[in-house]
C-alpha positions as CSV (number, residue, x, y, z in Angstrom):
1,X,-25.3,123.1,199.0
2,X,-23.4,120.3,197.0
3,X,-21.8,118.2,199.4
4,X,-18.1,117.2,199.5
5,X,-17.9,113.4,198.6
6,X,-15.4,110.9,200.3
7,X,-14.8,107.2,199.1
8,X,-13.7,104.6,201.7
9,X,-11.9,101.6,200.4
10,X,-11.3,99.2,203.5
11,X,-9.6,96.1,203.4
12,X,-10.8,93.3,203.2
13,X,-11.9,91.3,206.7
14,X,-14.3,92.5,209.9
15,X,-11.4,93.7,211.7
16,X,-10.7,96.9,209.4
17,X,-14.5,98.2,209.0
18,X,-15.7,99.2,212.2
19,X,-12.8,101.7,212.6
20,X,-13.3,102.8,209.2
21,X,-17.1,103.3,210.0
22,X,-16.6,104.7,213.3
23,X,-14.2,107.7,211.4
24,X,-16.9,108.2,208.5
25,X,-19.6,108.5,211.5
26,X,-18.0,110.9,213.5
27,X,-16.8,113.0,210.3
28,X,-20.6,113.3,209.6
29,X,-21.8,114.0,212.7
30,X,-18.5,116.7,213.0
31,X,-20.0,118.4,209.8
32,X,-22.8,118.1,207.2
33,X,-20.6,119.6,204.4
34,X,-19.3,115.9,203.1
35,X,-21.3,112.8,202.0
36,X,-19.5,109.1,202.3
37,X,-19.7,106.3,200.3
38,X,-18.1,103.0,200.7
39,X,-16.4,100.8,198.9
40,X,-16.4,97.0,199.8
41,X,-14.6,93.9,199.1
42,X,-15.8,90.0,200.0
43,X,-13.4,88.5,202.4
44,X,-10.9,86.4,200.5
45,X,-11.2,84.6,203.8
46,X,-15.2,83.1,203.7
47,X,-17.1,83.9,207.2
48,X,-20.3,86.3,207.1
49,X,-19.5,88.8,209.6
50,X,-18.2,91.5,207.3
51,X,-21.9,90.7,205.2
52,X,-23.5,91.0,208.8
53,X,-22.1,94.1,209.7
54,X,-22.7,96.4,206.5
55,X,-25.9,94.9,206.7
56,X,-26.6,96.2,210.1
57,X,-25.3,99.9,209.0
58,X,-27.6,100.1,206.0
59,X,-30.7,99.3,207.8
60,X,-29.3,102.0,211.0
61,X,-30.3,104.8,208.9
62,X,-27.1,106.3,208.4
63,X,-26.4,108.4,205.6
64,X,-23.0,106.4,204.4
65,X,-23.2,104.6,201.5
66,X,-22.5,101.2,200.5
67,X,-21.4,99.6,197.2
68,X,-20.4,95.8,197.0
69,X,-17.5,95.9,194.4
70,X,-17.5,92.1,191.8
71,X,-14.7,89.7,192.7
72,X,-11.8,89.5,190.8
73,X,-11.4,87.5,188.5
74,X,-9.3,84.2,189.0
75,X,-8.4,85.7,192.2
76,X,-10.7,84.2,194.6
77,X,-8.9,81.8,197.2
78,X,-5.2,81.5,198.5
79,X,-2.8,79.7,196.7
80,X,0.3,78.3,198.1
81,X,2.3,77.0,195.1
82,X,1.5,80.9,194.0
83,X,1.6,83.0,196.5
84,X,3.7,81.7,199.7
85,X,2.6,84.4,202.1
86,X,-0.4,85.6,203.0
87,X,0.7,89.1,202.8
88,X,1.3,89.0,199.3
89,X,-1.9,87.3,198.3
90,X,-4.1,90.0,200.3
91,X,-1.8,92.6,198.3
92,X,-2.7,91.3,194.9
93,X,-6.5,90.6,195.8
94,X,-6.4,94.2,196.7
95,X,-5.0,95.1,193.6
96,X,-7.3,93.5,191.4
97,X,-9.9,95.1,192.1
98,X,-8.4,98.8,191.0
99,X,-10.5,98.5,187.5
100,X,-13.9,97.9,189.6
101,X,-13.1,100.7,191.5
102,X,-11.9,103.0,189.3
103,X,-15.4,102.0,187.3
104,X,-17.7,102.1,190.2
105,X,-16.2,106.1,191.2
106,X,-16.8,106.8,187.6
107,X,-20.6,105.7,187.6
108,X,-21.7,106.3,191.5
109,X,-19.4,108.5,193.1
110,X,-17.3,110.7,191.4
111,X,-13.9,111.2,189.5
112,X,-12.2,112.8,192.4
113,X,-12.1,110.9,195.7
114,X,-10.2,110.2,199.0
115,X,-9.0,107.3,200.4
116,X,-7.9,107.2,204.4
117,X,-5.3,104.7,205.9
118,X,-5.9,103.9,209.5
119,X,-3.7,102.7,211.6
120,X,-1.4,102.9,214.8
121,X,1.4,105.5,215.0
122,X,4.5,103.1,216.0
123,X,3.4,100.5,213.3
124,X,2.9,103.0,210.9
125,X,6.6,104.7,211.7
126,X,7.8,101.0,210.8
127,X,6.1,101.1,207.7
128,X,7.3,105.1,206.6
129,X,10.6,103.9,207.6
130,X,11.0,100.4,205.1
131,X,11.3,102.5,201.4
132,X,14.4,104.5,202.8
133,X,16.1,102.0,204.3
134,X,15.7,99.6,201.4
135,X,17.2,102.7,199.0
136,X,19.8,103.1,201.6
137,X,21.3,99.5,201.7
138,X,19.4,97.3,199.2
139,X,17.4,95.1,201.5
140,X,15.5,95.7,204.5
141,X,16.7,93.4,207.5
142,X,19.5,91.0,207.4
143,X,18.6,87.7,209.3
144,X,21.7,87.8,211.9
145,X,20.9,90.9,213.3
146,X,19.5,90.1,216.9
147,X,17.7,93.4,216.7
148,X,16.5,96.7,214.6
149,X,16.1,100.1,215.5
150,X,13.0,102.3,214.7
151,X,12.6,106.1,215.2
152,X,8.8,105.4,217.0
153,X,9.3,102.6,218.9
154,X,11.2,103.1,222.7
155,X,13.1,100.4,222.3
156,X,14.7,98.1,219.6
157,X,12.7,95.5,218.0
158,X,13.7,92.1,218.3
159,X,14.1,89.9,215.8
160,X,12.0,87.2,217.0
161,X,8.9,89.6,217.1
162,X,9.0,90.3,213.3
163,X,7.1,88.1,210.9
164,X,9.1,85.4,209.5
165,X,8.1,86.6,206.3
166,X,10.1,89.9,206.7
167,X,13.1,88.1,205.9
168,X,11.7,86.9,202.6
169,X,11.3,89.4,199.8
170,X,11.6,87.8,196.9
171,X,8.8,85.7,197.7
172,X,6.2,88.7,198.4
173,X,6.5,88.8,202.0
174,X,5.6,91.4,204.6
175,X,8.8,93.0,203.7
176,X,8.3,93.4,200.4
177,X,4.1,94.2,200.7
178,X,5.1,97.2,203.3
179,X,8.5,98.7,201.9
180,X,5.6,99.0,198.9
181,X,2.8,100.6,201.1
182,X,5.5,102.7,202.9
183,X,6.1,104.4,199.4
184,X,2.5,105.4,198.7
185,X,1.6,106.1,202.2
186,X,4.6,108.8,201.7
187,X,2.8,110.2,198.8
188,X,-0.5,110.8,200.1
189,X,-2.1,113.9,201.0
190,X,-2.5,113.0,204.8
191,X,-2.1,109.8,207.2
192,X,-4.8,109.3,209.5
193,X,-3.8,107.8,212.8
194,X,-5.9,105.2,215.1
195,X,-4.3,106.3,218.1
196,X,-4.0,109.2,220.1
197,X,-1.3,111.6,221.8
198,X,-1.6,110.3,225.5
199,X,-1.0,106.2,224.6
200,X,1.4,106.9,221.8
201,X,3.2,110.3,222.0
202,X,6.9,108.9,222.0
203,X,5.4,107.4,218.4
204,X,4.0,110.4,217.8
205,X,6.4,112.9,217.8
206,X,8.6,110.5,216.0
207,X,6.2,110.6,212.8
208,X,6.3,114.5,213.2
209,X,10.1,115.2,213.7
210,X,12.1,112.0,212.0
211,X,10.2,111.5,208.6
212,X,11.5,114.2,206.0
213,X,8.3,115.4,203.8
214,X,5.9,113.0,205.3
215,X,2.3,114.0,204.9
216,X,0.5,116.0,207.2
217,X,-0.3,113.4,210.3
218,X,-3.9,113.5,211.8
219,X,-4.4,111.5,215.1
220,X,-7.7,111.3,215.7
221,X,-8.3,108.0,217.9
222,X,-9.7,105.5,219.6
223,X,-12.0,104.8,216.8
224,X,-14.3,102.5,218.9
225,X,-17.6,101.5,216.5
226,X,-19.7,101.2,219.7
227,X,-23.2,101.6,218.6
228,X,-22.6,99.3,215.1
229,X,-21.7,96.3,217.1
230,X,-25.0,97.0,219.0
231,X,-26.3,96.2,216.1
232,X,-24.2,93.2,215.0
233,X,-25.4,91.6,218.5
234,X,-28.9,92.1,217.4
235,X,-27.8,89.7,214.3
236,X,-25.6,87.5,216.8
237,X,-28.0,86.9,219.8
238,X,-30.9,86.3,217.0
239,X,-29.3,83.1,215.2
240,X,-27.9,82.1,218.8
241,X,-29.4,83.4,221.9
242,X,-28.0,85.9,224.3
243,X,-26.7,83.4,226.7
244,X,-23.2,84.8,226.7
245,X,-24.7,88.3,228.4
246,X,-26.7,86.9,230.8
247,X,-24.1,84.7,232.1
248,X,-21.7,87.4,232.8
249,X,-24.4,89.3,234.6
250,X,-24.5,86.6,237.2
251,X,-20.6,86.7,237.9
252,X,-18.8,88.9,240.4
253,X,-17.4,92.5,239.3
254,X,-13.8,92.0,237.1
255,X,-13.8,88.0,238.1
256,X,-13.7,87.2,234.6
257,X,-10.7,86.7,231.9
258,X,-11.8,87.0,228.8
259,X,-9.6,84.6,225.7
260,X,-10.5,85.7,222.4
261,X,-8.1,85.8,219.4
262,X,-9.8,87.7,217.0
263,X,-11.7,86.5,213.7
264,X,-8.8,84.2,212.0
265,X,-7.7,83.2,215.2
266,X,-7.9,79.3,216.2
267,X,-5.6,76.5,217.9
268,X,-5.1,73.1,217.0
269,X,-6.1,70.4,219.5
270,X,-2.7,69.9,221.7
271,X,-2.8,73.9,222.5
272,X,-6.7,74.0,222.8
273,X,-6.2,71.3,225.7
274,X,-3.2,72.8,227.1
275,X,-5.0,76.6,227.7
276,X,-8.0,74.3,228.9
277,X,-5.9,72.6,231.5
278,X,-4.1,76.2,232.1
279,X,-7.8,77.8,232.9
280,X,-8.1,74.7,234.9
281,X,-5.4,75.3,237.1
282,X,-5.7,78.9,237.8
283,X,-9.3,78.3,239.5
284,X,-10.3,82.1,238.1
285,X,-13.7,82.0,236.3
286,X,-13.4,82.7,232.7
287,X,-15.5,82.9,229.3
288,X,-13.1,81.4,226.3
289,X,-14.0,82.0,222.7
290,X,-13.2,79.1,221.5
291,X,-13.2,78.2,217.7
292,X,-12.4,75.7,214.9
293,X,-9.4,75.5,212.7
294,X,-10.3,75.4,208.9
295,X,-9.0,72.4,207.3
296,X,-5.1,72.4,206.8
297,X,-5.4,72.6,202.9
298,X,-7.3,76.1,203.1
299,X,-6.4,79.2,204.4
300,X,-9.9,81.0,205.6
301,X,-12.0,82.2,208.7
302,X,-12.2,79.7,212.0
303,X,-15.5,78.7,212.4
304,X,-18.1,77.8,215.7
305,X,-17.7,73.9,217.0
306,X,-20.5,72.0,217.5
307,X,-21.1,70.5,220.8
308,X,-20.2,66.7,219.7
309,X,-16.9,68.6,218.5
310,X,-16.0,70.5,221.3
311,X,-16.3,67.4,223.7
312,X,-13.7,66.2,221.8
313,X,-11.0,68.5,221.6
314,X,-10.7,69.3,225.3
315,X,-9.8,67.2,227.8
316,X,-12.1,64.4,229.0
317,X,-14.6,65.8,232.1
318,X,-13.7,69.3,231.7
319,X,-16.6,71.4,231.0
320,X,-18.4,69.4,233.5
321,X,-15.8,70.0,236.2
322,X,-15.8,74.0,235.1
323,X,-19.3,74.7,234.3
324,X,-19.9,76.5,237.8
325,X,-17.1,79.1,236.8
326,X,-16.2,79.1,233.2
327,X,-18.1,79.1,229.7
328,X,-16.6,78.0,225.9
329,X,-18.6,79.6,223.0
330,X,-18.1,80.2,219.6
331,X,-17.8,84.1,218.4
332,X,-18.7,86.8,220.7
333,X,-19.5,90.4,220.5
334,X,-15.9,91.5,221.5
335,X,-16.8,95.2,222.6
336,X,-19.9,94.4,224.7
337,X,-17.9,91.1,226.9
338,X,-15.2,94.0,227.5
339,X,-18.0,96.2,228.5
340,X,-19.4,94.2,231.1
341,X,-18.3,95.0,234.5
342,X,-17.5,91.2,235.2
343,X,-15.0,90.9,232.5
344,X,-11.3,91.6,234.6
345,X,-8.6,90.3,232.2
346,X,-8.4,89.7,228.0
347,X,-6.1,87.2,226.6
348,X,-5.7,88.2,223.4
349,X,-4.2,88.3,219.8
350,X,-3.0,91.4,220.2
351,X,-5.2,92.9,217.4
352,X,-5.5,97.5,217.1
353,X,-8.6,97.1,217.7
354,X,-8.3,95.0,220.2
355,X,-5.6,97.0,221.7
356,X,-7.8,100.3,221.5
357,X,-11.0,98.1,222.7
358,X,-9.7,96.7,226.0
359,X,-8.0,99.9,226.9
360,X,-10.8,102.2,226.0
361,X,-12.7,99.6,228.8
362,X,-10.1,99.9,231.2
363,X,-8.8,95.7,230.8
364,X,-5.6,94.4,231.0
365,X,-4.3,92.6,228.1
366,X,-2.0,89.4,228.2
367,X,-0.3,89.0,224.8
368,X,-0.9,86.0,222.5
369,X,0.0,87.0,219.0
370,X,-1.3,85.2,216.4
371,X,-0.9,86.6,212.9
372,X,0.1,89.7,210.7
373,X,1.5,93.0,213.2
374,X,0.4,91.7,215.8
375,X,3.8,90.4,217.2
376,X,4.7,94.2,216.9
377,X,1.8,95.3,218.8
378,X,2.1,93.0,221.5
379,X,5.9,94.0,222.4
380,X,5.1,97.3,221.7
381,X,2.2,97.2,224.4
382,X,4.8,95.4,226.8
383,X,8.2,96.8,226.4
384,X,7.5,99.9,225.3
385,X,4.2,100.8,227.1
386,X,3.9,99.2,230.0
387,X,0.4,98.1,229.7
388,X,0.1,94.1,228.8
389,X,1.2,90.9,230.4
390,X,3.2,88.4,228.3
391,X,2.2,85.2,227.9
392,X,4.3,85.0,224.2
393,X,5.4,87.8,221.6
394,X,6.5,85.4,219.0
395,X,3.5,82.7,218.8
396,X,3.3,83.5,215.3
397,X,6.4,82.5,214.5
398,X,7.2,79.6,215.8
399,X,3.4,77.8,216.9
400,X,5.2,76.3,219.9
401,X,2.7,75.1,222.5
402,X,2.2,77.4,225.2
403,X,2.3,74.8,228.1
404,X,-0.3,75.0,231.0
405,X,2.0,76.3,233.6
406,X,2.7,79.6,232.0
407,X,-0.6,80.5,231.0
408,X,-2.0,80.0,234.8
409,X,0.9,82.4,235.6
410,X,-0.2,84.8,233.1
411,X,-4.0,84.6,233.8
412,X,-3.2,85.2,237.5
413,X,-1.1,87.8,236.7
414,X,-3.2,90.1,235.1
415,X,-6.1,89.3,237.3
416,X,-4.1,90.8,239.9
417,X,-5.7,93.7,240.5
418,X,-2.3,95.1,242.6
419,X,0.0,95.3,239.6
420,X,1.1,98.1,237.5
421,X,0.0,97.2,234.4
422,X,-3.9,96.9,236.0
423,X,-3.4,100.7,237.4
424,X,-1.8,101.8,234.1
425,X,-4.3,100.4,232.3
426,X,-7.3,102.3,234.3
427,X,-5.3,105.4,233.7
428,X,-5.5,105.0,230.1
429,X,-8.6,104.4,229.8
430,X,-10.2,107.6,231.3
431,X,-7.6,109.0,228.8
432,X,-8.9,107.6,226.1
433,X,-12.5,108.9,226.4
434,X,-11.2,112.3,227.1
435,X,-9.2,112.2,223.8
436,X,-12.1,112.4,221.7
437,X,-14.7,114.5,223.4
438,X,-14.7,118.4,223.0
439,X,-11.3,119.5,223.8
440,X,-9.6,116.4,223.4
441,X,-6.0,115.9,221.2
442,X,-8.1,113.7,218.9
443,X,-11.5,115.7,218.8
444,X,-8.7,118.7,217.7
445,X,-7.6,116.7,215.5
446,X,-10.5,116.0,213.4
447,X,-11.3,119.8,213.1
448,X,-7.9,120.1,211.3
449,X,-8.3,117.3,209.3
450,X,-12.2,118.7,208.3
451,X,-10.6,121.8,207.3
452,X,-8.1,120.8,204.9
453,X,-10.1,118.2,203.2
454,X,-12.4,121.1,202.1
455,X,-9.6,123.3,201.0
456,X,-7.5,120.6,199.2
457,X,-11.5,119.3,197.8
């Protein structure tokens, strides 16, 4: 029986593959009548996780298929005097490679071919909701409004929570990159959501009920790659040792707060020593993945300290004076820390994934945004939700130093296994799992997304 063929195009960066692959896995295993091949980019950004991680598939036997698209060309770093946000330059490194794309389909895959966004359903009501407005009064968001209202959020979005870049169009800003992705996303054939009904239904309903002739919506989340990172740990604890693991195994049950800020997440030296002193303070045992800033003049991926380094940037005598309860590496297998029945708390970036990740484990987040939505998704998960602890919404923004005193406060906080946000938490995470097995909003959901990619193939 020929086989219905797919093509998945993911951004660019670790962060948007294991989603993506966790989707094309389950479609598989959902029904043999489609065959998947992917389409990848390098990272604009350097680092060798996204190389790690395909790599790990390919060898796991699955039937998806890989093919590494050729850089652009004269489009291979970030350039300031170019491009002055980062949004716009992912935009454009995106769009250069449509020719290779359009080539490689032609050659390997086919002429006909689907491409699936991913995302989460408030975020994604944002984005539906920037080509109408900008039709409807010629610009997007004024800078001395306080606030703005969207349809899927519960309450109004501050200003402060936006990237600075929304206010700047004309220089290819997030405003400008999503009131452009809002228009195609509009014309596509079907959104598919990383979320599902019982974290997000206020969102949901919204994209069902406010959006005239939106595309059908499928909402088939978590999307939790849980085996592939199995695998990427096999590459990890190879170059480096498995020392994280066995540490937490000797540390009491949900003792633990876990910092990690995703893969371009990093501090410069004043902060670093002020979350030191912070951990230092709040006497709660904690594993901190810590990691270096790339030089000022590039924009790319943090990278691991060396020891001689590390010494350096944090305060004099503290790793000796918290070695009996706390431990500083480099990157870490996100999913299996979160896993691990010490781990109580996650400071964190604020990240989908990350989101989906610590909820799916049943840990409380505290928000530190760093970059991109993620000011959107931590205020969402607060205000709207119920289900973080702040520590900042708008770190992004304005790179003020977070000051020992409030991050003790926040650690202690969500350590606190008493408060809501723990118990709401645990709630949402038997949720999640449910979501996706047999009878599940999201399992439902994938059986009526099966059925009308075959009809519309």
């Amino acid at each position: 029986m020929k086989k219905a063929q797919l093509v998945f195009i993911p951004a660019p960066g670790i962060g948007h593959l294991p989603p993506l692959m966790e989707f094309a896995k389950r479609l598989l295993l959902r029904d043999d009548r489609f065959s998947v091949t992917v389409l990848l980019m390098d990272s604009p950004f350097g680092g060798s996780l996204s190389v790690a991680y395909t790599e790990s598939l390919a060898e796991s036997n699955t039937p998806i298929s890989f093919i590494n698209l050729p850089p652009p060309q004269g489009l291979s770093s970030f350039q300031p005097e170019v491009h002055k946000f980062v949004e716009q330059f992912v935009k454009d490194f995106v769009d250069a490679h449509k020719d290779s794309v359009k080539e490689d389909i032609v050659k390997n895959v086919l002429s006909n071919s689907n491409a699936a966004p991913l995302a989460g359903a408030a975020h994604l009501g944002l984005i539906l909701s920037l080509p109408g407005r900008n039709d409807r009064i010629g610009k997007e968001f004024d800078e001395s409004d306080d606030e703005f209202v969207f349809h899927t959020f519960v309450n109004p979005l501050p200003r402060r929570v936006l990237p600075l870049s929304t206010f700047d169009y004309k220089n290819g800003g997030f405003n400008a990159v999503m009131v452009n992705l809002g228009r195609i996303f509009m014309q596509t054939k079907g959104i598919i959501v990383n979320t599902f009904e019982q974290l997000e239904s206020h969102a949901i309903k919204s994209l069902m009920n406010d959006f005239d002739h939106a595309p059908p919506l499928y909402v088939v989340g978590p999307l939790i790659d849980l085996k592939g990172e199995s695998n990427l740990l096999f590459w990890y604890e190879a170059q480096k040792g498995n020392e994280i693991m066995k540490w937490l195994d000797d540390q009491p049950d949900s003792s633990i707060v876990f910092l990690c800020f995703g893969s371009m997440g990093s501090f410069g030296e004043e902060q670093v020593k002020e979350i030191a002193c912070g951990l230092e303070k709040s006497e709660i045992r904690f594993l901190w993945s810590l990691r270096k800033p790339p030089p000022k003049d590039k924009f790319g991926e943090p990278s691991d300290y060396s020891s001689r380094d590390l010494q350096e940037v944090l305060p004099n005598g503290f790793l000796e004076r918290t070695k009996e309860r706390g431990m500083i590496c480099g990157w870490v297998p996100q999913k299996a820390v979160l896993a691990h029945k010490s781990v109580g708390g996650f400071v964190s970036h604020c990240g989908w994934n990350s989101i989906l990740e610590s909820l799916w484990f049943g840990v409380p987040i505290v928000t530190w945004p760093m970059y991109a939505e993620q000011q959107i998704n931590a205020f969402h998960m607060m205000k709207d939700l119920g289900l973080a602890v702040e520590l900042k919404l708008d770190y992004a923004n304005t790179r003020e130093v977070v000051l020992r005193d409030e991050k003790e406060r926040a650690i202690k906080c969500v350590m606190d296994s008493d408060n809501d946000v723990w118990k709401k938490v645990k709630e949402k995470s038997e949720k999640s799992k449910l979501a996706v097995i047999e009878g599940g909003c999201s399992f439902g959901a994938y059986g009526q997304l099966i059925e009308d990619l075959l009809i519309n193939m």
